[in-house]
PDB file with one MODEL, atoms N, CA, C and O in Angstrom:
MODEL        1
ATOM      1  N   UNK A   1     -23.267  25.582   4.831  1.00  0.00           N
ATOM      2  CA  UNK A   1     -22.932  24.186   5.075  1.00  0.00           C
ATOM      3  C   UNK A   1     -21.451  23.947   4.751  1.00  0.00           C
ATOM      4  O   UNK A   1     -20.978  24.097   3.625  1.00  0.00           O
ATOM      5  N   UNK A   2     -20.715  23.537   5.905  1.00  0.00           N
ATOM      6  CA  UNK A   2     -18.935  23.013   5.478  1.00  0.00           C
ATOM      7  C   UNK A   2     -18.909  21.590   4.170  1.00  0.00           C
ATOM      8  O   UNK A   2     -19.545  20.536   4.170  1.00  0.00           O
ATOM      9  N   UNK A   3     -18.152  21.998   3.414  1.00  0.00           N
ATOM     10  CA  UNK A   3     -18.119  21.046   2.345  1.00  0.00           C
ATOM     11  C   UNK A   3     -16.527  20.297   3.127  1.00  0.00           C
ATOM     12  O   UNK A   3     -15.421  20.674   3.513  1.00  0.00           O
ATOM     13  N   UNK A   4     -16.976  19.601   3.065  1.00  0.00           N
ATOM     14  CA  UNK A   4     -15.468  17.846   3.495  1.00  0.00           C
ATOM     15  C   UNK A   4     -16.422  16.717   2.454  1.00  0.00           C
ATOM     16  O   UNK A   4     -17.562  16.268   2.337  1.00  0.00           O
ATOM     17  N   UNK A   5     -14.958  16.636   1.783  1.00  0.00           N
ATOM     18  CA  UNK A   5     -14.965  15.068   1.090  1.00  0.00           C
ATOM     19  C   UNK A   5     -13.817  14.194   1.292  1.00  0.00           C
ATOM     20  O   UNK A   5     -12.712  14.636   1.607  1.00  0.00           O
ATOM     21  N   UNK A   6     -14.124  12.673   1.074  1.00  0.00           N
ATOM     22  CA  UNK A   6     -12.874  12.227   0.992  1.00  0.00           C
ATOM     23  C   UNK A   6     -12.677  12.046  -0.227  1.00  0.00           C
ATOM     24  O   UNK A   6     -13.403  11.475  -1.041  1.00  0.00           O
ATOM     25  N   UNK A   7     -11.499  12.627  -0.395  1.00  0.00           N
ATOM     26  CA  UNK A   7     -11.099  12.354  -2.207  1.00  0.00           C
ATOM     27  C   UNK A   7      -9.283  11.274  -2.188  1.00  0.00           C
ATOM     28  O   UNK A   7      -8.510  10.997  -1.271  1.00  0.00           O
ATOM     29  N   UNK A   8      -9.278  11.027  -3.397  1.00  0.00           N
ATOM     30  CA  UNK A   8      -8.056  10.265  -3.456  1.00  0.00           C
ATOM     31  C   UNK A   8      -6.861  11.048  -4.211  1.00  0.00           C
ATOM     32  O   UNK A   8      -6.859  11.164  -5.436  1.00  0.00           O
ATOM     33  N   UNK A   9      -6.038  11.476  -3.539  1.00  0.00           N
ATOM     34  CA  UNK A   9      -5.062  11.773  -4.564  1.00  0.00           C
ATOM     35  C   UNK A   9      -4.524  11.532  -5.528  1.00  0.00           C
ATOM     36  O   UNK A   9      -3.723  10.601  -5.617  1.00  0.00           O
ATOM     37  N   UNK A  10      -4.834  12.320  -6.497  1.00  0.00           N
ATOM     38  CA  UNK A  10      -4.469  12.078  -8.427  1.00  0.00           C
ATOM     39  C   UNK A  10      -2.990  11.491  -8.498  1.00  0.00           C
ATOM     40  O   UNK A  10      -2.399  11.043  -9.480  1.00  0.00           O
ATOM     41  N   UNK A  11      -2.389  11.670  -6.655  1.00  0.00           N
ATOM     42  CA  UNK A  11      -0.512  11.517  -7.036  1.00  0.00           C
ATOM     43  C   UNK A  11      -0.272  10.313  -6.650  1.00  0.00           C
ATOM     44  O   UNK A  11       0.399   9.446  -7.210  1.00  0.00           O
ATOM     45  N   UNK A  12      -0.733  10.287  -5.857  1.00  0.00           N
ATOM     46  CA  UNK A  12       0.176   8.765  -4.556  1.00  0.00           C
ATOM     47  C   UNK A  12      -1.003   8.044  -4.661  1.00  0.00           C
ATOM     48  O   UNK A  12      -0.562   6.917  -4.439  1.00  0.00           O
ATOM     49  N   UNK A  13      -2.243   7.893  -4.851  1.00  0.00           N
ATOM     50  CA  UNK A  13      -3.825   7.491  -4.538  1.00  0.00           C
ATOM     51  C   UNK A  13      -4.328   6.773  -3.418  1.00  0.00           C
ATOM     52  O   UNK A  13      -5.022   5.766  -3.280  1.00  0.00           O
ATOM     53  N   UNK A  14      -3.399   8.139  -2.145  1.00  0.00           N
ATOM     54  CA  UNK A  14      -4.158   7.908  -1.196  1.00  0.00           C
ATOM     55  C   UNK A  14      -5.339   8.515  -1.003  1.00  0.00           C
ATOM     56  O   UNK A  14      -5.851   9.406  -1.680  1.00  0.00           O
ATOM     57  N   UNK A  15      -5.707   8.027  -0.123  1.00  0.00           N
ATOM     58  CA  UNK A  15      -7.549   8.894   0.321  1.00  0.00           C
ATOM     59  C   UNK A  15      -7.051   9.658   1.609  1.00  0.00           C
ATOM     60  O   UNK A  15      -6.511   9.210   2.620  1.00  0.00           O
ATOM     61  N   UNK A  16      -7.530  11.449   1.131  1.00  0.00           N
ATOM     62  CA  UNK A  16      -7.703  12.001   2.453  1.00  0.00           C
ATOM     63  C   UNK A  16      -8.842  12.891   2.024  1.00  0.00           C
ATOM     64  O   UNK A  16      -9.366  12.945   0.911  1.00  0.00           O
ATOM     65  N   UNK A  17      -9.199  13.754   3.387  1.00  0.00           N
ATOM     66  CA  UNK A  17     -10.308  14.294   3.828  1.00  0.00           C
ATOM     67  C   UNK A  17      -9.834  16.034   3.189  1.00  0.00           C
ATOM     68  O   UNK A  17      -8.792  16.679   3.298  1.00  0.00           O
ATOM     69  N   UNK A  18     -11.239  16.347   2.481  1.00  0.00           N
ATOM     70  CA  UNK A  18     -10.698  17.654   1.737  1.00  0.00           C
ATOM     71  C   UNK A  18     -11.648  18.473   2.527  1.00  0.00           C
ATOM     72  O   UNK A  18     -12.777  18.046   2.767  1.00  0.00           O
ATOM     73  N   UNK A  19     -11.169  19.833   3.016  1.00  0.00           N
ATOM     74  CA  UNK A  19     -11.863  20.459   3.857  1.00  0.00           C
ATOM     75  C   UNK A  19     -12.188  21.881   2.696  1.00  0.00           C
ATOM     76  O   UNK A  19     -12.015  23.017   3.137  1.00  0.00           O
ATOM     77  N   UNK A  20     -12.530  21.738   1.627  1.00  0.00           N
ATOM     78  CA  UNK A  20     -12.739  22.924   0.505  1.00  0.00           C
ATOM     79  C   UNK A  20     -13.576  23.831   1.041  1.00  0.00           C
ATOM     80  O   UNK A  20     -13.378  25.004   0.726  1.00  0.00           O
ATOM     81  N   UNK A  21     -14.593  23.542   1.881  1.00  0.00           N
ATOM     82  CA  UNK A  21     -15.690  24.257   2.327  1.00  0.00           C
ATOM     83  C   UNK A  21     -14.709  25.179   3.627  1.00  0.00           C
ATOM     84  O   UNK A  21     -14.645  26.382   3.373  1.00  0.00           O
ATOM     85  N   UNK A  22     -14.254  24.909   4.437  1.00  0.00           N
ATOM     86  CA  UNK A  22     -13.549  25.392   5.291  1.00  0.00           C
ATOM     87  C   UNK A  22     -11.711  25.554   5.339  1.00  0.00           C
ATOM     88  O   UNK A  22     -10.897  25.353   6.241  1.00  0.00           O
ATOM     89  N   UNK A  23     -11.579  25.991   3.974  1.00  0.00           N
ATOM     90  CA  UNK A  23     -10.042  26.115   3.493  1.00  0.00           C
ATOM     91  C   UNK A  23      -9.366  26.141   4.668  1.00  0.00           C
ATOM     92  O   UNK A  23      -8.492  25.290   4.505  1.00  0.00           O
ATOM     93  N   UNK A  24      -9.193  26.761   6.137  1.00  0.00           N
ATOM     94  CA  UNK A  24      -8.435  27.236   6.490  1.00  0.00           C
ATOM     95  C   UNK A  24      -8.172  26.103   7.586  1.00  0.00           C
ATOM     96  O   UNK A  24      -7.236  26.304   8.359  1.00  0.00           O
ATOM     97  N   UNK A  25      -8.847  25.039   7.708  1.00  0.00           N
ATOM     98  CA  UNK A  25      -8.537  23.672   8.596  1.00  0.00           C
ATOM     99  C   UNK A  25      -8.348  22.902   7.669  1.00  0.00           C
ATOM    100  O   UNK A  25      -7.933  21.893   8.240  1.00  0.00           O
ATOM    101  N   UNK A  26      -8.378  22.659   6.415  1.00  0.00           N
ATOM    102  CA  UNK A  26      -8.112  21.986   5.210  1.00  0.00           C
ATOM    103  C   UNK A  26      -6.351  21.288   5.457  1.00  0.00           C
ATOM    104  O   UNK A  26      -5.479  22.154   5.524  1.00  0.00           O
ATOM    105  N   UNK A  27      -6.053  20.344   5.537  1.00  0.00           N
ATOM    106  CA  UNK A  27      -4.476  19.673   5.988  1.00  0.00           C
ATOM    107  C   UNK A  27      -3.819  20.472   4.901  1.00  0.00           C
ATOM    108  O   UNK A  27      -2.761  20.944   5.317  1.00  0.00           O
ATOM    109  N   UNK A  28      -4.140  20.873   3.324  1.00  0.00           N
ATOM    110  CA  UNK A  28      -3.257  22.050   2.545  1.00  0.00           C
ATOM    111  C   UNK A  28      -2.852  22.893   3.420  1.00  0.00           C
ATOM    112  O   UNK A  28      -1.689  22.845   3.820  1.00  0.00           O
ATOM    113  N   UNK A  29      -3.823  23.908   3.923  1.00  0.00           N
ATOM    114  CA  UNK A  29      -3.495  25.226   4.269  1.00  0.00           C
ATOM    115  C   UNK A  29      -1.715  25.300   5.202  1.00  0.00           C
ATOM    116  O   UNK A  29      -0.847  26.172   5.244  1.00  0.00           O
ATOM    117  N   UNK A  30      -1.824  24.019   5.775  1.00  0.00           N
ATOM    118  CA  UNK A  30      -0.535  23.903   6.319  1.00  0.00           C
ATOM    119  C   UNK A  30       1.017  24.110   5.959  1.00  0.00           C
ATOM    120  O   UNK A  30       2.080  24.451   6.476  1.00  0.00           O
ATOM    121  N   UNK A  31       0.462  23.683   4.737  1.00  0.00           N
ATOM    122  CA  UNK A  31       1.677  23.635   3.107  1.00  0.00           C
ATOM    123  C   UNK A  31       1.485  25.094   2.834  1.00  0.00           C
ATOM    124  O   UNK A  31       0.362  25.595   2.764  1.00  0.00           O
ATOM    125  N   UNK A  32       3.186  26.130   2.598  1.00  0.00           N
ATOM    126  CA  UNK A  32       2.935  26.615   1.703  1.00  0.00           C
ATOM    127  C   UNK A  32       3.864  26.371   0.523  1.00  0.00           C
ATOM    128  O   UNK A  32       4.740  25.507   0.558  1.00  0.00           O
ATOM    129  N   UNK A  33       3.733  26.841  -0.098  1.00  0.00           N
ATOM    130  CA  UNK A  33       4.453  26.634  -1.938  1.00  0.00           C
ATOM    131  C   UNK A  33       4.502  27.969  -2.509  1.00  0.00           C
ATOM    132  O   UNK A  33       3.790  28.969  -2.415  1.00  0.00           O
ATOM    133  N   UNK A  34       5.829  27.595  -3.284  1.00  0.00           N
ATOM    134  CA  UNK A  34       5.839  28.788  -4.330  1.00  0.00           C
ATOM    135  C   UNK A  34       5.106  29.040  -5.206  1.00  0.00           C
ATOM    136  O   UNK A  34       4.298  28.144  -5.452  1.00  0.00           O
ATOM    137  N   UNK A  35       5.021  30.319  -6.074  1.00  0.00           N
ATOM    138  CA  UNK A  35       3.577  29.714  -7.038  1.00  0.00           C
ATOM    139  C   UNK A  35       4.123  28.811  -8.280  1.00  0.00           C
ATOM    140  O   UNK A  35       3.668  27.938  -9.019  1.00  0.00           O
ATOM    141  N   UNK A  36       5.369  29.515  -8.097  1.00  0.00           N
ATOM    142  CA  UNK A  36       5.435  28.458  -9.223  1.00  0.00           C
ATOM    143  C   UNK A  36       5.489  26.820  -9.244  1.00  0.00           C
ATOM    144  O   UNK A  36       5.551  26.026 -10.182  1.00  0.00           O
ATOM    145  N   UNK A  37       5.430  26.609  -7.569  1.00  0.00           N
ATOM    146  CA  UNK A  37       5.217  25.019  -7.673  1.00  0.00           C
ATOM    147  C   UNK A  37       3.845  24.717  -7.639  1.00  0.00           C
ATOM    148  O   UNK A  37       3.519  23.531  -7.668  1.00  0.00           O
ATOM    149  N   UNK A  38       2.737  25.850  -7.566  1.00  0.00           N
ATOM    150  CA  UNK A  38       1.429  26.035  -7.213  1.00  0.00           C
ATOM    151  C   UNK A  38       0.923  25.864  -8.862  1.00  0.00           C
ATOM    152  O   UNK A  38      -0.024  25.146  -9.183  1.00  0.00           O
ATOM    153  N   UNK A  39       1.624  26.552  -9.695  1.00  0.00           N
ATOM    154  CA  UNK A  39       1.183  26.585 -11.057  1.00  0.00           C
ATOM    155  C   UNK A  39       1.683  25.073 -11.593  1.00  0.00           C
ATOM    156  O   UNK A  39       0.816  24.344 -12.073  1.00  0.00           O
ATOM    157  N   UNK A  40       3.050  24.599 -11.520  1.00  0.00           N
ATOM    158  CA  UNK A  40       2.921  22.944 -11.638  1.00  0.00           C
ATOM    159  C   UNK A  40       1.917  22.154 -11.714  1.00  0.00           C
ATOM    160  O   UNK A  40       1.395  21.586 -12.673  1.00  0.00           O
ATOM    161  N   UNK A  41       1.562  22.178  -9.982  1.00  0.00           N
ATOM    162  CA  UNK A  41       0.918  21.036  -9.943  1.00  0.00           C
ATOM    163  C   UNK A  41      -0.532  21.344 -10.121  1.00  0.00           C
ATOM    164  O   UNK A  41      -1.365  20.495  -9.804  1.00  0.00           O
ATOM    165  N   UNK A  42      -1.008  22.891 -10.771  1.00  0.00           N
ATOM    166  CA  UNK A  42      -2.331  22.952 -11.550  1.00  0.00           C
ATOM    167  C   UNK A  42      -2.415  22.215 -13.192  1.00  0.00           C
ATOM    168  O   UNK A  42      -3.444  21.910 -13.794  1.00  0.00           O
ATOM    169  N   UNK A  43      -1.069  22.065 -13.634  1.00  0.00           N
ATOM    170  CA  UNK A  43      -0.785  21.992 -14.930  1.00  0.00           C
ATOM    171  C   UNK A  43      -0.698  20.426 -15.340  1.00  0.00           C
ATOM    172  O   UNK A  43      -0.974  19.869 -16.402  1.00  0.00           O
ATOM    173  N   UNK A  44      -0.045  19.743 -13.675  1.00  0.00           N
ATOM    174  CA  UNK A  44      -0.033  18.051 -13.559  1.00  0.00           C
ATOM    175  C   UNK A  44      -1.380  17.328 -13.633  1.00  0.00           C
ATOM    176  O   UNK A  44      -1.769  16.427 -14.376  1.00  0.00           O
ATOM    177  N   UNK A  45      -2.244  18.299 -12.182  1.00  0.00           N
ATOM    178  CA  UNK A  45      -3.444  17.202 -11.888  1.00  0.00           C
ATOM    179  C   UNK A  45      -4.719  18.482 -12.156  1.00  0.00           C
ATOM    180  O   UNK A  45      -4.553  19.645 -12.522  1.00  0.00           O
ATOM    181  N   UNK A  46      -5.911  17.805 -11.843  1.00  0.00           N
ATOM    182  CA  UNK A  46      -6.916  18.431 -11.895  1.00  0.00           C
ATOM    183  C   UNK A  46      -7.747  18.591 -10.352  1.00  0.00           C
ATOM    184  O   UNK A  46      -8.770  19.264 -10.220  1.00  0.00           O
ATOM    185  N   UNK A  47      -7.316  18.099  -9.635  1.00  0.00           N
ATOM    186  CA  UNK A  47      -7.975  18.023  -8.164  1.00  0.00           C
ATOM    187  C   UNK A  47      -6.898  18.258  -7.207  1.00  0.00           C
ATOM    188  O   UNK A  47      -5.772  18.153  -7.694  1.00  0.00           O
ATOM    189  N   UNK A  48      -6.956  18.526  -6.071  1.00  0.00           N
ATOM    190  CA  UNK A  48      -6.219  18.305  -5.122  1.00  0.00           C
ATOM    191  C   UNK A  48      -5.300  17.406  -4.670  1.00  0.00           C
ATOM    192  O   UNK A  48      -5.584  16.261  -5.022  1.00  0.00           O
ATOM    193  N   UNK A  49      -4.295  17.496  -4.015  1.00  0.00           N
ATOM    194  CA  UNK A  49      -3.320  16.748  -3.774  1.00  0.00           C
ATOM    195  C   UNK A  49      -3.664  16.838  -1.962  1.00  0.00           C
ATOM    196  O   UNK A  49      -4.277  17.630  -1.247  1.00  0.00           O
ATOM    197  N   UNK A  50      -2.722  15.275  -1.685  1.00  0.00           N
ATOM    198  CA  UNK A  50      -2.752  15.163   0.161  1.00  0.00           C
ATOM    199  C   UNK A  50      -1.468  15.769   0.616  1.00  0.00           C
ATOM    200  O   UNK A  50      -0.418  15.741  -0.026  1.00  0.00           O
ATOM    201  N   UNK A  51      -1.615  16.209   1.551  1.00  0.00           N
ATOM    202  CA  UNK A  51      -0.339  16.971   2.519  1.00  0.00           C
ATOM    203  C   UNK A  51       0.760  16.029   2.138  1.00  0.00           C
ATOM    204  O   UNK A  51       1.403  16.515   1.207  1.00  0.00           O
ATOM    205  N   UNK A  52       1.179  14.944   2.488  1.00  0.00           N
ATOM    206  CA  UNK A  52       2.006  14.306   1.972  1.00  0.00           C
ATOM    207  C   UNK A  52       3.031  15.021   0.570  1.00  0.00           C
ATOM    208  O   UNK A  52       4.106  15.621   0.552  1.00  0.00           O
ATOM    209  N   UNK A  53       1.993  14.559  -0.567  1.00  0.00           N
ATOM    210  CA  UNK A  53       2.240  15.310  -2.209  1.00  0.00           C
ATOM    211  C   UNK A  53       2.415  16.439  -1.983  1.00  0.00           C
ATOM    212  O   UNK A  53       3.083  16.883  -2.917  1.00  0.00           O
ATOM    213  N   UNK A  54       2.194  17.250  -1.228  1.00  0.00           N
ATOM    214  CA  UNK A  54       2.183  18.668  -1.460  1.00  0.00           C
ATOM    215  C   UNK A  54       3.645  19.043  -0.717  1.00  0.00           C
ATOM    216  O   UNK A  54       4.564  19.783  -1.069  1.00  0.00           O
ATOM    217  N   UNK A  55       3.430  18.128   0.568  1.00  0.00           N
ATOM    218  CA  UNK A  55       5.004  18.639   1.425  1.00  0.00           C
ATOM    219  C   UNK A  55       6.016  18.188   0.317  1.00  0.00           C
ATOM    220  O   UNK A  55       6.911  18.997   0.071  1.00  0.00           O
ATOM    221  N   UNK A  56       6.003  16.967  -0.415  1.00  0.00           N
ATOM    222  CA  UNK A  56       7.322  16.390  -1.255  1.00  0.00           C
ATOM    223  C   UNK A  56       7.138  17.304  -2.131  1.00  0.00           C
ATOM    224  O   UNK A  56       6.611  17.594  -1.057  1.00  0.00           O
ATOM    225  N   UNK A  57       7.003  18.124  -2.999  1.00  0.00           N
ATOM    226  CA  UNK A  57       6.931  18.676  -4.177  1.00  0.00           C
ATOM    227  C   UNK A  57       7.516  20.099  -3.184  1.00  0.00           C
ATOM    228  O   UNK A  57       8.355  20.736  -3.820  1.00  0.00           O
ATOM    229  N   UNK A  58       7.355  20.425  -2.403  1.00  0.00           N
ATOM    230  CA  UNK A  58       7.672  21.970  -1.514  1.00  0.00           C
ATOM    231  C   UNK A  58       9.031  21.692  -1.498  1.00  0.00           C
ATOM    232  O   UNK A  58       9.826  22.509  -1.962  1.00  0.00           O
ATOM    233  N   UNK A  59       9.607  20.030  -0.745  1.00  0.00           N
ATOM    234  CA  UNK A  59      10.942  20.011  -0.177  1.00  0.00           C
ATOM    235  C   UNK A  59      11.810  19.753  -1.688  1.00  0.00           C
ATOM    236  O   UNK A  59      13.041  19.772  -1.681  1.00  0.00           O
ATOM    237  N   UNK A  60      11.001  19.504  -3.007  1.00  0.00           N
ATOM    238  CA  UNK A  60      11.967  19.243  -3.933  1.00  0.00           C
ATOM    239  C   UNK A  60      12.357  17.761  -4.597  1.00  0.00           C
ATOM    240  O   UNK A  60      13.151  17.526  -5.507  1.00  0.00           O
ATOM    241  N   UNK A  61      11.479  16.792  -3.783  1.00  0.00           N
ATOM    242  CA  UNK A  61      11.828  15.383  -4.030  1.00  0.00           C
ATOM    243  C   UNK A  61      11.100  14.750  -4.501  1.00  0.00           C
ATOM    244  O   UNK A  61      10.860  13.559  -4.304  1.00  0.00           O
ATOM    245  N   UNK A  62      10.434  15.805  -5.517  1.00  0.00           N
ATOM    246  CA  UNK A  62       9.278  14.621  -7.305  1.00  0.00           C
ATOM    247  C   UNK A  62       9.658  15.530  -7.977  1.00  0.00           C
ATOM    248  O   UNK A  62      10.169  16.523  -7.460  1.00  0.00           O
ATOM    249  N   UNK A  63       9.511  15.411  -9.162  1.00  0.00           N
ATOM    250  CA  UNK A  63       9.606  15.776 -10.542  1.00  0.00           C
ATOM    251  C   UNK A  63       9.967  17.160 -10.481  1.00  0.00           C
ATOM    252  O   UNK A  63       9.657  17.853  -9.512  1.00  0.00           O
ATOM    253  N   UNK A  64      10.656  17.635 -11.543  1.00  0.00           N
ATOM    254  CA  UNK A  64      11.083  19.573 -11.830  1.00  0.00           C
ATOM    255  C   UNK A  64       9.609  19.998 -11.899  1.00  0.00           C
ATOM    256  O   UNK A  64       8.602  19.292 -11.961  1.00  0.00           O
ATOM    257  N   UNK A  65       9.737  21.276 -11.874  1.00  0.00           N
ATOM    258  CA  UNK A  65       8.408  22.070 -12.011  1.00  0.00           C
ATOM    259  C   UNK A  65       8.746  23.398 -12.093  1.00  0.00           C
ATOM    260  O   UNK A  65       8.024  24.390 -11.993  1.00  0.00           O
ATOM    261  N   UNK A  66      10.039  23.296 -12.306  1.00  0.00           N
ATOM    262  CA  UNK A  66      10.754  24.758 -13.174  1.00  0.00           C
ATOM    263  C   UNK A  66      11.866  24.680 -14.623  1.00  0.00           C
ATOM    264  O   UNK A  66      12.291  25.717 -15.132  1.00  0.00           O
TER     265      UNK A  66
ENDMDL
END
């Protein structure tokens, strides 16, 4: 069974659609990141972040995370 939820982002608290069950259509998979911005934002939130949060933290324009 594909697991999709809508969850709210811990960052911005928007609501998007989490495709966990099917990672690879998941709007993340689109994003990639360094790990070390990968280890950040395990260390910030506890859930997932929306493409949005994830693209700004890739291009550099929220908080250090080194």
């Amino acid at each position: 069974m594909v697991e999709h939820e809508i969850l709210e982002c811990p960052r911005c608290h928007k609501a998007f659609e989490c495709k966990l069950g099917s990672i690879t259509i998941c709007q993340c998979s689109d994003v990639s990141l360094m790990e070390v911005q990968k280890e950040w934002i395990g260390q910030q939130w506890d859930s997932c972040l929306c493409k949005d949060c994830l693209l700004a933290i890739k291009q550099g324009e929220t908080e250090r995370y080194s």
